[in-house]
C-alpha positions as CSV (number, residue, x, y, z in Angstrom):
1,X,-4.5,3.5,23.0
2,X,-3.1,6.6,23.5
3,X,-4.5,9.3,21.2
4,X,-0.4,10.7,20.4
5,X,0.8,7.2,19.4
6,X,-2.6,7.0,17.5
7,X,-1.6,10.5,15.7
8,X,2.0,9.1,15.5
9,X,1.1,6.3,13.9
10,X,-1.2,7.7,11.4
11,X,1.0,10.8,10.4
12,X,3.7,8.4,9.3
13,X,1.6,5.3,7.7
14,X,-0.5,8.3,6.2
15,X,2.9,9.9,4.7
16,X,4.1,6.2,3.0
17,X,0.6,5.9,1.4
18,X,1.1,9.8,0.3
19,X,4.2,8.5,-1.0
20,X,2.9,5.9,-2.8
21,X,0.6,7.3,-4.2
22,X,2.8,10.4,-5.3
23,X,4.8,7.6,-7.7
24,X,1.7,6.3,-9.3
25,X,0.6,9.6,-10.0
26,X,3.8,10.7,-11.8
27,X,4.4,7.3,-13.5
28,X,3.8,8.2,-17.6
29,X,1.8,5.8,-19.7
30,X,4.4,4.3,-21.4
31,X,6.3,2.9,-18.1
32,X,2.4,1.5,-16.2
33,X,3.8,-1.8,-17.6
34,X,7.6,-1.3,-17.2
35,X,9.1,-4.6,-15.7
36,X,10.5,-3.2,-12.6
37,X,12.0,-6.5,-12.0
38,X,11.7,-10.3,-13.6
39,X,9.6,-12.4,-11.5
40,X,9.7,-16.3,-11.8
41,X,6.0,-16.8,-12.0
42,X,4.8,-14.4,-14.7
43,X,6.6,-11.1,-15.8
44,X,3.8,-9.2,-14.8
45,X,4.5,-9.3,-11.1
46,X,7.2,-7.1,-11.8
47,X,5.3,-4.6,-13.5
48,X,5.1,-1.1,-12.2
49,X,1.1,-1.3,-12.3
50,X,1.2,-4.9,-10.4
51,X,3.9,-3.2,-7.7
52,X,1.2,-0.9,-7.2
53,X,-1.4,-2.6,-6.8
54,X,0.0,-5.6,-4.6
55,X,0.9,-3.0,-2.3
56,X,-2.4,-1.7,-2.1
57,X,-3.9,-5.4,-1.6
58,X,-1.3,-5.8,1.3
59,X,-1.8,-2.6,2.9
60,X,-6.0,-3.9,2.6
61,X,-5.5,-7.4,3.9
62,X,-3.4,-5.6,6.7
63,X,-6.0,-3.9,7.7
64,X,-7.9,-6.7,8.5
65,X,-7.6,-8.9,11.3
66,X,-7.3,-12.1,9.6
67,X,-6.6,-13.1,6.1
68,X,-9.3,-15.6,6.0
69,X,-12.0,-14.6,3.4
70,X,-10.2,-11.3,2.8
71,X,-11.1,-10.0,-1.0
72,X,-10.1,-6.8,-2.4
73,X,-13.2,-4.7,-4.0
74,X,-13.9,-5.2,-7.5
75,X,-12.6,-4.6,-10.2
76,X,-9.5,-6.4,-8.5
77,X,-8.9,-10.0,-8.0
78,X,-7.1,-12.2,-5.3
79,X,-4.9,-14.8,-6.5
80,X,-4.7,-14.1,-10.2
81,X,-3.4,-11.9,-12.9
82,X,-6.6,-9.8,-14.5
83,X,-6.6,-10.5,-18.8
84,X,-5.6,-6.6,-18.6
85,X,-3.1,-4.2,-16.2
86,X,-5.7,-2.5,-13.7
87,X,-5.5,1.7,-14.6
88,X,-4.2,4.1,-13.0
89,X,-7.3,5.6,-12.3
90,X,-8.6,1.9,-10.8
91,X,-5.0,1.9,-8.6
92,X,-5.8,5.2,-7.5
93,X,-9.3,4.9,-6.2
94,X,-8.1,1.9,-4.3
95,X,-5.3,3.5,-2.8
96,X,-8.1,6.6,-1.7
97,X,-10.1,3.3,-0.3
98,X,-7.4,1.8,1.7
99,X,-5.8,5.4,3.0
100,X,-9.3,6.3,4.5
101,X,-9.5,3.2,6.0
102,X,-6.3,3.2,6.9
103,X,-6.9,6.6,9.2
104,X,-9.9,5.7,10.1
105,X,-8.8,2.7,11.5
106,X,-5.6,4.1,13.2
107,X,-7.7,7.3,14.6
108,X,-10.2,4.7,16.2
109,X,-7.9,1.9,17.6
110,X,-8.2,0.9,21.2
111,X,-5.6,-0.9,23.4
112,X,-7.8,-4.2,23.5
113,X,-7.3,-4.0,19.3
114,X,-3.9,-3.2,19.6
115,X,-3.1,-5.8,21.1
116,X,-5.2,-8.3,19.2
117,X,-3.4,-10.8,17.3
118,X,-3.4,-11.8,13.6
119,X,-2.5,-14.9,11.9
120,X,-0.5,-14.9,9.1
121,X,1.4,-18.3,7.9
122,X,4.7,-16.8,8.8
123,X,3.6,-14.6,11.3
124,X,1.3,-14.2,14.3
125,X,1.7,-10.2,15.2
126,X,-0.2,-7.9,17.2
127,X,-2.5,-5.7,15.0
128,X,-0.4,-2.8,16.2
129,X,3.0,-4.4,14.9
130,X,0.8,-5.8,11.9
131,X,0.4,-1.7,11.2
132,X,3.8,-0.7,11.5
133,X,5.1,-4.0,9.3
134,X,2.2,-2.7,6.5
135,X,3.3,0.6,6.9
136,X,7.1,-0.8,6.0
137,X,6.0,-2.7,2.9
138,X,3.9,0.5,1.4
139,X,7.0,2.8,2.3
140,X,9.2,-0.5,0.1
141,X,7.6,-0.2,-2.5
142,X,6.6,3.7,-2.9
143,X,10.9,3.6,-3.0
144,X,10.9,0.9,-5.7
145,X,8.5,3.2,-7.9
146,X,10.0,6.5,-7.0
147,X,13.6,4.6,-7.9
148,X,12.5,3.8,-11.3
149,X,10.9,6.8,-12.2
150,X,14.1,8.7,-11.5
151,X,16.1,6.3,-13.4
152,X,13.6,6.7,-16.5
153,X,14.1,10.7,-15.8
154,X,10.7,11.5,-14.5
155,X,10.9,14.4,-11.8
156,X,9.0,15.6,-9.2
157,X,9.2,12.6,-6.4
158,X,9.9,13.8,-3.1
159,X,10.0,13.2,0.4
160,X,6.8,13.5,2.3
161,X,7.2,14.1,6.0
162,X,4.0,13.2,7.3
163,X,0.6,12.6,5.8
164,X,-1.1,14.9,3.5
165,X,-4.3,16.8,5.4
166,X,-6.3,15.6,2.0
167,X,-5.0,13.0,-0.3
């Protein structure tokens, strides 16, 4: 694959994740649980903390070719709600996990992996359109978070342009 879509690619998906992780890191104590939004299921899906970490257990899975067997590292679980919100601090070693893996990935792909496809149950992209629709869902929900810290007054969210040299 060619090493400026490669750089492309990266300097984008990179800023999203930079973004991301810009809203957890400004995100106060007392709004970690704040219901962004009421989900069916269980309240908790729609708790700033679980917004967080789902995208980070997207962007993960994404990563992969396949969902099959997938499982995020521990402390985190797939498929259940933990007895307790994950930290911060747990949220934000994960999200350093998946953004190195995330370059490194993108800085090593080839036009044969590119071009591989993955199976999802209502999709079956190439891993190179699997990037780019991962790179959507982490950009989503960095605006979700940024959106309600605004609205609860926090400051200092901003635009990031491409990713961060060191994050």
């Amino acid at each position: 694959m060619d090493i400026n879509w490669r750089t492309s690619l990266w300097q984008q998906y990179g800023a999203a994740i930079d973004t991301l992780k810009d809203a957890i890191e400004l995100c106060p104590d007392h709004l970690w649980t704040m219901v962004l939004w009421n989900d069916p299921d269980d309240v908790r899906y729609g708790e700033f903390w679980f917004v967080a970490y789902h995208t980070l257990f997207w962007l993960d899975l994404f990563l992969t070719v396949s969902p099959e067997g997938f499982a995020p590292p521990p402390p985190f679980i797939r498929g259940s709600l933990p007895e307790q919100p994950y930290t911060k601090e747990q949220i934000l070693v994960y999200l350093s996990d998946c953004r190195s893996r995330c370059q490194a990935t993108i800085e090593a792909l080839t036009e044969e992996q590119a071009q591989q496809r993955c199976v999802f149950e209502w999709m079956e992209p190439s891993f190179l359109e699997l990037q780019m629709y991962g790179m959507r869902h982490v950009q989503e929900h960095a605006a979700h978070l940024g959106l309600v810290l605004g609205q609860q007054g926090v400051t200092g969210f901003d635009w990031v342009a491409s990713a961060r040299n060191s994050a």
